[in-house]
N, C-alpha and C positions, 0 to 999 in steps of 0.2 A: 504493500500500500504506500508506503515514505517511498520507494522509488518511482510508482506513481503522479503521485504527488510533484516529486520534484520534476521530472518530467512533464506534466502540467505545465508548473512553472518556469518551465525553460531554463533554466539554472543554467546551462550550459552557456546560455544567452546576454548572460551577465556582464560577460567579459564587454557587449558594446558599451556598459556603461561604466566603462573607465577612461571615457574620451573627458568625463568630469575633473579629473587628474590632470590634464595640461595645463591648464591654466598654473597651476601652484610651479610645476615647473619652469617655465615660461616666463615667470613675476618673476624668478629666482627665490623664492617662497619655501621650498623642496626641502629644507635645513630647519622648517619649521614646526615644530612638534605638535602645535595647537592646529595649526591649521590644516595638518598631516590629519588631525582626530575631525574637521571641518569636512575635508574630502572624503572621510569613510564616513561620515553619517549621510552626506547628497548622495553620497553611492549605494548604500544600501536602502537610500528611499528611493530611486529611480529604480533598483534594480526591483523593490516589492511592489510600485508602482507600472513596472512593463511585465510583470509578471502577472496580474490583474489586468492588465490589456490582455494579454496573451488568453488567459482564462475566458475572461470575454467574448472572445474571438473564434475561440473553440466554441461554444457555448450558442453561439448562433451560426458557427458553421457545421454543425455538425452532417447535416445532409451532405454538403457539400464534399467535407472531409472524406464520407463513408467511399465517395466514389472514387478520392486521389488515390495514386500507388504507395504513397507513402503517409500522408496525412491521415488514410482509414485505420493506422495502428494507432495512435492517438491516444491516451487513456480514457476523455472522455466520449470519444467518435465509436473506439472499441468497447462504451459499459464497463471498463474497468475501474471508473472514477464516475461516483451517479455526479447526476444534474445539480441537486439539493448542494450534495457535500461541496462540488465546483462553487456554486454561486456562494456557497458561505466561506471559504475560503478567497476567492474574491472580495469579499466585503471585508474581513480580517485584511488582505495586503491593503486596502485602500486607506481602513482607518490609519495603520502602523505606518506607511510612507507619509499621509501627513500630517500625524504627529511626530514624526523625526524631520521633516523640511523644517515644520513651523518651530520646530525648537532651536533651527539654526536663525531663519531669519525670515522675516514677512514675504522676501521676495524669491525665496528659493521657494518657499510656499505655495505661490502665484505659479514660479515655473511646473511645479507639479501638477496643480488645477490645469492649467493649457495643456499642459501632455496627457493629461486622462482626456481633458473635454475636444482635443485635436486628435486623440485617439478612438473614441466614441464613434463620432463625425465619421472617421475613418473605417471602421467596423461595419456599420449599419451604411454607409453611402459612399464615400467617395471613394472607396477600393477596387470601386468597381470600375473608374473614370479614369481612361487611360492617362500618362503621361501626372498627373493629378497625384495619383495612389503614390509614384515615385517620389514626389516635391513634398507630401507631405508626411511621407516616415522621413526625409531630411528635414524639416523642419522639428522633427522630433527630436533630432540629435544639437539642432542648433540648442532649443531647450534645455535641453541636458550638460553642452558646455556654457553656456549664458549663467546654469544656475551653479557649474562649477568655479564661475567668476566670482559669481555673489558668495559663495560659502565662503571666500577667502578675499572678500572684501574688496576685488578688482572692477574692473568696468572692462566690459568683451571689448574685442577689438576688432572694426566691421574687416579687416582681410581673414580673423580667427573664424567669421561667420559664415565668408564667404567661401572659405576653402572646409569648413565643416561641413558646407552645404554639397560643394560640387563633389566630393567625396562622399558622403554619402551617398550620391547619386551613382555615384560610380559602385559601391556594395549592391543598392538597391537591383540595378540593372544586371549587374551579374548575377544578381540571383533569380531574376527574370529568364535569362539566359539557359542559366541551369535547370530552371522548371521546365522551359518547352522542350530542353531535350527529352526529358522524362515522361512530358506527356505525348501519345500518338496525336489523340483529337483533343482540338481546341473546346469539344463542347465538354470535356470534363475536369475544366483548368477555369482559371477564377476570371471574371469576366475582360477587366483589363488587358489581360494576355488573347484576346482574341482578334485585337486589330494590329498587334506585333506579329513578328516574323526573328527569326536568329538574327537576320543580314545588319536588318535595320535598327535590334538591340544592339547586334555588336558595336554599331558607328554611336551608339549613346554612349556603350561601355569608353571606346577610344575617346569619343569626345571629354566625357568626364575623369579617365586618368589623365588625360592634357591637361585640364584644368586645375586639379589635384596639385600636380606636381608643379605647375604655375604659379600658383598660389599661395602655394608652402614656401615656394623660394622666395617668391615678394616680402611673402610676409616677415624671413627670416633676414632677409635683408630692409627688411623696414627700419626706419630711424629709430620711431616710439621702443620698436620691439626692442633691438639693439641696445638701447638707455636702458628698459626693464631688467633685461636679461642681464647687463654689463658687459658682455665682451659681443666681438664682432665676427667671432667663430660660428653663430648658430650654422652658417649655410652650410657646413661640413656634413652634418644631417642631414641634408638634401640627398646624399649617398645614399645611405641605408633606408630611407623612406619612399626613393625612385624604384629601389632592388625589390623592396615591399611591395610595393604598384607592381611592377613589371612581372614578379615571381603569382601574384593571384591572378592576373593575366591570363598567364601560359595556365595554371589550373582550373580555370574558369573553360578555357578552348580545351582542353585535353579532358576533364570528369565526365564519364556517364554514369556516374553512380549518387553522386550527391545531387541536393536544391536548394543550398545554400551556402556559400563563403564563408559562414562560421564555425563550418566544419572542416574547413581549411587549416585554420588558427589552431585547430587542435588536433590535426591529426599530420599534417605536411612537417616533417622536423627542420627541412630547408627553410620554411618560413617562422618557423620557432627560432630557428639560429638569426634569423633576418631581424624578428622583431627584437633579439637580446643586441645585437649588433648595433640596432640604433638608439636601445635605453641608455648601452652603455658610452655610444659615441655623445647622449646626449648628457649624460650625466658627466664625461670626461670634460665637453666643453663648458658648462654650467659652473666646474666645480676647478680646472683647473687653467683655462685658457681664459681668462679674466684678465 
């Protein structure tokens, strides 16, 4: 039943909401003990709060689910998790995510309201509207590091939001990607996916790791960023965060077995070695090239 459960809740899924953690690095913050305990409380309300989306989402797809190749194992699509125990679990992560925002601060608070209530929206309607369904799981992420600013007192920074955004879009589409391979017919695939084609995700996928890595360099070569950070090494991380682009890439065009990127993260050691590569190129520069 607890593996159930966690399963439910995507736990695995958690890992997106450590894009909350930049910011404290980024401030040069990282060396700070209080604010290290700021970033794991927004983290563990994002993550009980998309975990409650997630339940949600099950919860009124279940027809749907039953007919995916993969989504009909589901615990609650397959009865192994009733409807009652879901929706009460549900209501348990929603109160504990925002009673842990609001004890940080009014406005990580707010950011939680918008990601349940831009997630709702999303569930029930516009998941279903192509092009739409993509802009607004990235707007979900913009949330999530906006309220990672707020936990540690900063103000986002619109190139932090922008390259949040087109990055996300770039996950988003890949995982788009990876679904139609999985599916034969479009009539058993969620509605969105019915006026795409591979050709023409793949030219969203490239468009958006162009962007991505566009973005990341500006940003790193930003003035503002630069005075935050103190030294004028960030771009050296431009390395390791290209390898990261370029390496989900190549596994995005090469999977027929996954439908989603996030199981990239944990199962590809190449891009395990990729992501340690750039904590630690970032933390070398943060911490010694000053």
């Amino acid at each position: 039943m607890i593996k159930d459960i966690f399963k439910t809740f995507k736990v695995n899924h958690w890992v997106k909401n450590l894009i909350v953690v930049f910011p404290l690095f980024f401030s040069s913050n990282f060396l700070n003990p209080d604010l290290w305990f700021n970033c794991a409380i927004i983290f563990i309300a994002f993550s009980f709060i998309s975990s409650a989306v997630y339940v949600f989402n099950d919860l009124i797809d279940i027809k749907k689910d039953k007919l995916h190749p993969i989504k009909r194992n589901r615990p609650i699509a397959s009865g192994k998790i009733s409807k009652g125990l879901a929706a009460f679990l549900m209501i348990l992560l929603i109160v504990a995510s925002s009673v842990l925002s609001y004890f940080l601060n009014k406005l990580c608070f707010l950011m939680i309201v918008l990601y349940f209530i831009l997630n709702i929206f999303y569930s029930l309607i516009l998941k279903n509207i192509v092009l739409i369904d993509a802009a607004c799981i990235a707007i979900g992420f913009i949330f999530r590091i906006v309220a990672g600013c707020f936990a540690i007192f900063v103000l986002p920074s619109p190139l932090v939001i922008l390259l949040t955004f087109f990055l996300s879009m770039f996950f988003t589409f890949s995982k788009r990607k990876l679904e139609l391979k999985l599916l034969d017919e479009k009539t058993e695939c969620r509605t969105s996916l019915k006026d795409l084609d591979s050709s023409l995700v793949a030219q969203f996928i490239l468009f958006n790791a162009i962007l991505s890595v566009a973005f990341y360099f500006t940003y790193v070569l930003d003035v503002s960023t630069i005075e935050r950070a103190g030294t004028k090494y960030l771009y050296l991380t431009t390395i390791p965060f290209s390898l990261i682009i370029f390496r989900l890439l190549l596994l995005v065009n090469v999977s027929k077995v996954e439908d989603d990127p996030i199981y990239f993260v944990e199962k590809d050691i190449y891009l395990k070695w990729l992501f340690l590569f750039y904590i630690v190129t970032l933390i070398f520069v943060l911490s010694v090239l000053k």
